[in-house]
C-alpha positions as CSV (number, residue, x, y, z in Angstrom):
1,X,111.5,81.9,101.1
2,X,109.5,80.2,103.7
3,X,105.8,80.8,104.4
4,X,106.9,82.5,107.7
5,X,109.5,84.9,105.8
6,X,106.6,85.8,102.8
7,X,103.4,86.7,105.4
8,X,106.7,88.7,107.5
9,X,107.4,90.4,104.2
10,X,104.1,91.4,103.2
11,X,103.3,92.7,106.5
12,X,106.3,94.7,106.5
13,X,105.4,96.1,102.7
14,X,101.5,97.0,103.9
15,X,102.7,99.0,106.5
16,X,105.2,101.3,104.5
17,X,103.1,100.9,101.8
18,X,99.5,101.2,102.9
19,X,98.1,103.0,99.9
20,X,99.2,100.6,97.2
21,X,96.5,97.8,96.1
22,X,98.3,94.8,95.4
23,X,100.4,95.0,98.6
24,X,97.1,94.7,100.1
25,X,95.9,92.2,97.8
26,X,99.1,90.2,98.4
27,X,98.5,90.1,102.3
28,X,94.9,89.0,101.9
29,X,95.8,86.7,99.5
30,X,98.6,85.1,101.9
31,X,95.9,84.6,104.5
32,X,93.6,83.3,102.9
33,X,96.1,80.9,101.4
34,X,96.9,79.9,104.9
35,X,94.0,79.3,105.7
36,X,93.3,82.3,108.1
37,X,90.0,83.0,106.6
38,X,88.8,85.7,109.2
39,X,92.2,87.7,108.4
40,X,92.1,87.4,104.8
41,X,87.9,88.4,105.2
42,X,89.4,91.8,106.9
43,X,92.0,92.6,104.5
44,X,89.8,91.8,101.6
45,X,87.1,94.2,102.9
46,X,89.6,96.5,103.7
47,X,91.4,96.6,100.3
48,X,87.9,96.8,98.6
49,X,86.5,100.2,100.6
50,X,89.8,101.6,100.5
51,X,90.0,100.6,96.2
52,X,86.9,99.8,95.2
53,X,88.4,100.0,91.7
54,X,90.3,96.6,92.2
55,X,88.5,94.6,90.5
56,X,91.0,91.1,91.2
57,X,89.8,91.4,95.1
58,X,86.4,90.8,94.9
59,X,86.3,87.3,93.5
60,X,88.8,86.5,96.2
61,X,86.4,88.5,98.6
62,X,83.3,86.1,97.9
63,X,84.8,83.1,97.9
64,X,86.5,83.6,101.4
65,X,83.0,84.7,103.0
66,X,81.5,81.2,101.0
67,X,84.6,79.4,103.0
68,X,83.1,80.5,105.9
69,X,79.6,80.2,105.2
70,X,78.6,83.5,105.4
71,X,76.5,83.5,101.7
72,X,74.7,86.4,102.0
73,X,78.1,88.7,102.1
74,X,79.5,86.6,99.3
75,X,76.5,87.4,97.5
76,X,77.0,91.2,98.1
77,X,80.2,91.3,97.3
78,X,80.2,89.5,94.3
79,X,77.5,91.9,93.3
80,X,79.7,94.7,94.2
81,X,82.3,93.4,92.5
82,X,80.2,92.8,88.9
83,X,79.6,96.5,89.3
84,X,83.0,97.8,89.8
85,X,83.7,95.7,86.7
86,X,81.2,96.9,84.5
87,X,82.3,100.4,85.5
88,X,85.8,99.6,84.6
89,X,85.4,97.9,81.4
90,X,86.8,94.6,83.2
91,X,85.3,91.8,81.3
92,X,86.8,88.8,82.2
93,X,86.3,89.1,86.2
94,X,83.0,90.5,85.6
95,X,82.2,87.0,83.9
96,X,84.0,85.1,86.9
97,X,81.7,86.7,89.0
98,X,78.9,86.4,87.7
99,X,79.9,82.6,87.7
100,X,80.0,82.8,90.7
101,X,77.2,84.6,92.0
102,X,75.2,82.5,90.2
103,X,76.5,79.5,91.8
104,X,75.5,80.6,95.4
């Protein structure tokens, strides 16, 4: 599948499927891959008020706003994100961002 067919396809799959998590992950993800930072910024902050509870985004999250040297909101988010963690019992990405948190 070319890039081109993949970003076409998860487009497609967020907009039938709006509500699910890691369609929206996947999109960000694709962006951010791409190197469309300021896309994959709005569909990370968009996945993460929308599902707070999906702990994988937030790591992701942080280090696109680091990318684009926005600290401060990598900062928040990463603190954001530790909480969600803690809340869900999510260990391992609670220690990755806490990494990286403290290597802002």
């Amino acid at each position: 599948m070319s890039p081109g067919d993949r970003l076409q396809m998860l487009l497609e799959f967020t907009k039938n499927h709006p509500n699910d998590p890691f369609a929206l992950y996947g999109l960000a993800m694709e962006y951010k891959n791409r190197g469309r930072l300021e896309d994959a910024a709005e569909r990370f902050g968009a996945l993460i008020l929308a599902h707070p509870e999906y702990t994988p985004a937030y790591l992701h999250a942080g280090n696109t706003q680091v990318e684009l040297g926005h600290r401060d909101q990598a900062r928040s988010i990463y603190q954001a994100g530790i909480a969600a963690c803690a809340r869900k019992g999510d260990a391992h990405a609670q220690s990755e961002l806490q990494t990286a948190l403290s290597s802002l």
